[in-house]
C-alpha positions as CSV (number, residue, x, y, z in Angstrom):
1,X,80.9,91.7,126.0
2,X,82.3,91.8,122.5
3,X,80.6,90.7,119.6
4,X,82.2,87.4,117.6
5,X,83.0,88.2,113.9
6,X,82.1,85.1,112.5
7,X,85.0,84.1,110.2
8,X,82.9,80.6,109.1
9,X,79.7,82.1,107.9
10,X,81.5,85.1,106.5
11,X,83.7,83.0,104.1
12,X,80.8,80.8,103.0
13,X,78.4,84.4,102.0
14,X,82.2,85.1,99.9
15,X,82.5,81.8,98.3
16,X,78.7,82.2,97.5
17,X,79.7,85.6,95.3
18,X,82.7,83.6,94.1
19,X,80.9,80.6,93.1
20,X,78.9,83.3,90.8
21,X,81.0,84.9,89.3
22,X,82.6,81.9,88.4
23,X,79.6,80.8,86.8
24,X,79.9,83.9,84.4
25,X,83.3,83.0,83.4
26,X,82.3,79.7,82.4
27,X,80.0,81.2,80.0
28,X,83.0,83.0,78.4
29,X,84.4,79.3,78.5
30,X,87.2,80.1,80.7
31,X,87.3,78.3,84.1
32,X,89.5,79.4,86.9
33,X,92.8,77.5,87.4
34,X,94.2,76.9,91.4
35,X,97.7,74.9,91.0
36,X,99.0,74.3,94.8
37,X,102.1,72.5,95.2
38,X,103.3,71.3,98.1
39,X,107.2,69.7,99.0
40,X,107.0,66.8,101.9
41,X,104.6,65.4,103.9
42,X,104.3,68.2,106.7
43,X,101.0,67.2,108.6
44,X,99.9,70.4,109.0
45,X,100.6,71.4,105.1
46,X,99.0,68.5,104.0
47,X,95.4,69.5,105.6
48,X,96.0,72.7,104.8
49,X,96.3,71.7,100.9
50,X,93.7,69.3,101.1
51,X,91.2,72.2,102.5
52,X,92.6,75.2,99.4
53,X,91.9,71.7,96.8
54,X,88.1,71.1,98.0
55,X,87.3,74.4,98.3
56,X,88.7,75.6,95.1
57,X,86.1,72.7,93.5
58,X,83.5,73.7,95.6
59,X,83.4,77.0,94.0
60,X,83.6,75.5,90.6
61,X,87.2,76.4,90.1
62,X,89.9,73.6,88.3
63,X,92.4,72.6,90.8
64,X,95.8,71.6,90.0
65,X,97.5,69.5,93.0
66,X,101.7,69.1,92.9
67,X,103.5,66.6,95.4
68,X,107.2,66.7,95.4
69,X,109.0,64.5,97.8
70,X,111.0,66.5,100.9
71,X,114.7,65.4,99.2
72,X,113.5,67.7,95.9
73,X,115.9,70.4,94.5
74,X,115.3,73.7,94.3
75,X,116.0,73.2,90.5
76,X,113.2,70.5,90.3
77,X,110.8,73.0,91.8
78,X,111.8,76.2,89.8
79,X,111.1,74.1,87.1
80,X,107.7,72.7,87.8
81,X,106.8,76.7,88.7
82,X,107.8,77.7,85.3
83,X,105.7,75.1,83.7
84,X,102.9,76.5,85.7
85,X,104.1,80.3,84.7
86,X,103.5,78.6,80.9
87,X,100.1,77.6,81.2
88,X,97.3,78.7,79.9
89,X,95.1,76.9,82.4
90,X,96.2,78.1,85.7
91,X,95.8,81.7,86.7
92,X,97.2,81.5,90.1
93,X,100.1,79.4,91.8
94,X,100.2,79.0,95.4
95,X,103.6,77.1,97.1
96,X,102.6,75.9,100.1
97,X,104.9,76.9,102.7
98,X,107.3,76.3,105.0
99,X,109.3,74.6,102.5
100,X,112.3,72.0,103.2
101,X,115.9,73.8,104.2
102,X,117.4,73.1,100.7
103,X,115.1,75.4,99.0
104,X,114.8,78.9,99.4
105,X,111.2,80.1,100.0
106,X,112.4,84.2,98.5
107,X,113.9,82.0,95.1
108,X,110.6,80.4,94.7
109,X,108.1,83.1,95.6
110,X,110.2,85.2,93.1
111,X,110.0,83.1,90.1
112,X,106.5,82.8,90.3
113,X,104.9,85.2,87.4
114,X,103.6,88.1,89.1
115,X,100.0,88.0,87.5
116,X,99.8,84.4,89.2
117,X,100.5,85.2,92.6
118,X,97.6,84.5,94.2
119,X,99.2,84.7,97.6
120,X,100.2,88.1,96.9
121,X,103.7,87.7,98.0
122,X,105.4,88.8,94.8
123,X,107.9,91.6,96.2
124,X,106.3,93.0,92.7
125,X,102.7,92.8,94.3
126,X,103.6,93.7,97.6
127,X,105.3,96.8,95.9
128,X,102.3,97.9,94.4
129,X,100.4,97.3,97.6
130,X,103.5,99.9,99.0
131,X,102.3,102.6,97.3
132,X,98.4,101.9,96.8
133,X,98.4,100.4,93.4
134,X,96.0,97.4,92.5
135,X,97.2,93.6,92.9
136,X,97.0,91.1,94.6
137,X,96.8,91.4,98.4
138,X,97.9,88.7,101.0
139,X,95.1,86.4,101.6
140,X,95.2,86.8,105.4
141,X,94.7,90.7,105.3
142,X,92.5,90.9,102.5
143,X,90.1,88.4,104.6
144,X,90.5,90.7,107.7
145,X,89.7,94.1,105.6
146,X,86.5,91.8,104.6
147,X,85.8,91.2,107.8
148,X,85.9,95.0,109.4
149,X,83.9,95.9,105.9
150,X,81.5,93.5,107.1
151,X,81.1,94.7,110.6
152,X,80.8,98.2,108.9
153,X,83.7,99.7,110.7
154,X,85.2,103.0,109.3
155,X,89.4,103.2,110.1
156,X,89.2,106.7,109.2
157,X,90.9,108.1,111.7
158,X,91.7,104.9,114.4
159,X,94.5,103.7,115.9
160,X,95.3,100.7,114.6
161,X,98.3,98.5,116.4
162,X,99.7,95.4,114.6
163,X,101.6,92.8,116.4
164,X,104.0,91.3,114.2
165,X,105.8,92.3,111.3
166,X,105.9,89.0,108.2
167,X,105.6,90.0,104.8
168,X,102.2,87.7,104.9
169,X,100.4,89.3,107.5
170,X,101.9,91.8,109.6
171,X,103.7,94.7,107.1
172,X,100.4,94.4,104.3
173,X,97.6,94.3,106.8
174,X,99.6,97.5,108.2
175,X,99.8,99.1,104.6
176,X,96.4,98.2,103.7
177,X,94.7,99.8,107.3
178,X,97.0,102.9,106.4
179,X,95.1,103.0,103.1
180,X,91.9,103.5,104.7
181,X,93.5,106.0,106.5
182,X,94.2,104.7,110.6
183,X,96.9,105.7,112.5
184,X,99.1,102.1,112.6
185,X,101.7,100.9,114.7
186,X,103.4,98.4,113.7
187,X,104.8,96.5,116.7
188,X,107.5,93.1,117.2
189,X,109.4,91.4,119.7
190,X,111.7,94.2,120.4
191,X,108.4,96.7,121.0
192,X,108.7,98.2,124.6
193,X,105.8,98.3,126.9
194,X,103.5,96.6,124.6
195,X,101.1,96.3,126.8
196,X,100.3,100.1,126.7
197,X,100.6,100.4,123.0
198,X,97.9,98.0,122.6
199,X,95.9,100.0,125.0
200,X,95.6,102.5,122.2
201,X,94.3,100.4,119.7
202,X,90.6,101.1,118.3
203,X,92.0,98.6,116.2
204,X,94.0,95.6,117.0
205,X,95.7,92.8,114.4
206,X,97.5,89.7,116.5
207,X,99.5,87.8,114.5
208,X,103.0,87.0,116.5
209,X,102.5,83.3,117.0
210,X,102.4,83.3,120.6
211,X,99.4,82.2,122.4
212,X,97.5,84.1,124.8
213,X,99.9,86.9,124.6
214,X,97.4,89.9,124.9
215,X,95.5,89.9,128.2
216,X,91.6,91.3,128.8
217,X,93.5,94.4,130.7
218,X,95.6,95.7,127.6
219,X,92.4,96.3,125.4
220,X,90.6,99.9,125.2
221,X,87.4,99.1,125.8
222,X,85.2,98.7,122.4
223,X,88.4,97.4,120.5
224,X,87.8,96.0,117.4
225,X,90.4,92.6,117.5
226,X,91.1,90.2,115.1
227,X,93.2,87.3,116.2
228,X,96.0,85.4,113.2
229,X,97.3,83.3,115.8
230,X,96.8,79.3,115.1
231,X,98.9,77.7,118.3
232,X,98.7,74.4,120.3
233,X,98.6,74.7,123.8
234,X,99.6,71.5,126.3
235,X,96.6,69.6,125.8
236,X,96.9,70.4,122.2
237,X,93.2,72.8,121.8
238,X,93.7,75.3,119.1
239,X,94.3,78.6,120.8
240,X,95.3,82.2,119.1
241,X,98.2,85.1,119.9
242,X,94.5,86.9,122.2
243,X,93.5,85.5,125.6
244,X,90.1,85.4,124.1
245,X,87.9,84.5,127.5
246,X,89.4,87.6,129.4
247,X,90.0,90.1,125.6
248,X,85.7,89.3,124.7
249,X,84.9,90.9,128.1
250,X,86.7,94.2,127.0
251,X,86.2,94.3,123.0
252,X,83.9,95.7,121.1
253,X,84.5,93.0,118.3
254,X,86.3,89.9,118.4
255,X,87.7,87.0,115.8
256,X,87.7,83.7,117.3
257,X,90.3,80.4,117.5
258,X,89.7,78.8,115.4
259,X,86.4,79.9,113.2
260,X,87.4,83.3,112.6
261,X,90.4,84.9,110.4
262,X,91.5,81.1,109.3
263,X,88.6,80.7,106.7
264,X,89.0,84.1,105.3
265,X,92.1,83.1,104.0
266,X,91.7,80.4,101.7
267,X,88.6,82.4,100.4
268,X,90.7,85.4,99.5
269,X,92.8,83.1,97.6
270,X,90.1,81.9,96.0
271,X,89.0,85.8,95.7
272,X,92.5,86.7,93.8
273,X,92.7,82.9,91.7
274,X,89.0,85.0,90.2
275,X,90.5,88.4,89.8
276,X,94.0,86.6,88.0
277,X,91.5,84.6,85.7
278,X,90.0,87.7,85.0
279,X,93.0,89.4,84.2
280,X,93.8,87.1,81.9
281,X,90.8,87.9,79.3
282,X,92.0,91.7,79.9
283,X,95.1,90.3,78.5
């Protein structure tokens, strides 16, 4: 029976450090600055901003909240993000996305200034996360190397399968398991025979958005598995991309839905919003 990583406590013991060495910035008389912006009224953005604003304060971070209706231009948007590149204040600038069809999500993420990228999306930051530099990381894989640090699990040497291949989740979390030197396959919708490729994993990353996709019989027994998936199923319960009753009979380790990788992530943003205000006295 596997043991549950607990995503919850995990991200409150981070915020805790956070919260501290927040404190020591203030001291300097800089405070961490969190702008979000969000375009429409998506339900699901909407809680999802409303969460990054408390938590931010909760930490003792400024927050910086942007509504722009769904109609907005691209132009209108570009605009407030350069504003936001201008100020002093804010050290990180997260767009909340999806965003509405007339605006291109690559435009926007591109004219964000790459030492405010707090989501780590930068094709700037995810170059230097290419070819092992220091940046910023993706919040969701940052939170899941936290989480196998935590656990005390060496990748040296592991097989490590990813499901899914998104430039949030799937490609760094690969990159960044590479770095601590596993074996990783990267795998998709056209990966044949999945089911036996995931029988290999010591290590396996779900994060392909369908739910329940890997069954208790593809795990190797005393798999370590962390679960991205966030989907509804008909009676509308949170489930993940794992079948997690049948998977938690197999595994060694296992992330639940919901509780598990979903608070990591605003924490790591949290986590880079410190390291960018940081940067800034460097500067």
């Amino acid at each position: 029976m596997a043991q549950i990583i607990d995503g919850k406590a995990l991200a409150e013991k981070v915020r805790g450090e956070i919260s501290e060495e927040v404190a020591k910035l203030k001291k300097k008389k800089i405070i961490p600055g969190l702008a979000v912006v969000l375009v429409g009224k998506n339900p699901a953005s909407q809680v999802y901003v409303r969460n990054k604003v408390a938590t931010c304060e909760k930490v003792g971070m400024k927050s910086f909240h942007y509504e722009l209706p769904e109609k907005s231009s691209e132009k209108k948007l570009l605009e407030l993000i350069a504003k936001l590149n201008r100020d002093k204040k804010v050290h990180g600038i997260l767009v909340q996305l999806p965003l509405p069809k007339q605006i291109r999500s690559d435009t926007v993420i591109m004219a964000i200034d790459p030492a405010k990228d707090v989501d780590g999306l930068h094709p700037y930051n995810l170059g230097r996360l290419a070819v092992g530099l220091p940046t910023f990381v993706p919040c969701t894989p940052a939170g899941m190397m936290r989480m196998l640090e935590e656990i005390g699990y060496d990748c040296s040497g592991k097989e490590a399968v990813v499901i899914g291949r998104s430039n949030i989740v799937g490609k760094p979390i690969a990159l960044l398991l590479l770095a601590k030197n596993a074996t990783v396959s990267l795998c998709h919708s056209k990966t044949q025979d999945l089911a036996s490729k995931v029988h290999q994993a010591d290590i396996l990353v779900a994060a392909v958005g369908v739910p329940k996709l890997v069954k208790g019989d593809w795990i190797k027994p005393g798999a370590v598995v962390l679960d991205v998936g966030i989907n509804r199923n008909e009676e509308g319960k949170l489930v993940g991309d794992v079948d997690f009753d049948s998977v938690k009979e197999s595994a060694g380790y296992i992330t639940p839905v919901p509780g598990g990788v979903g608070p990591m992530t605003i924490t790591m943003l949290l986590w880079n919003t410190l390291q960018a205000a940081r940067n800034s006295i460097r500067k």
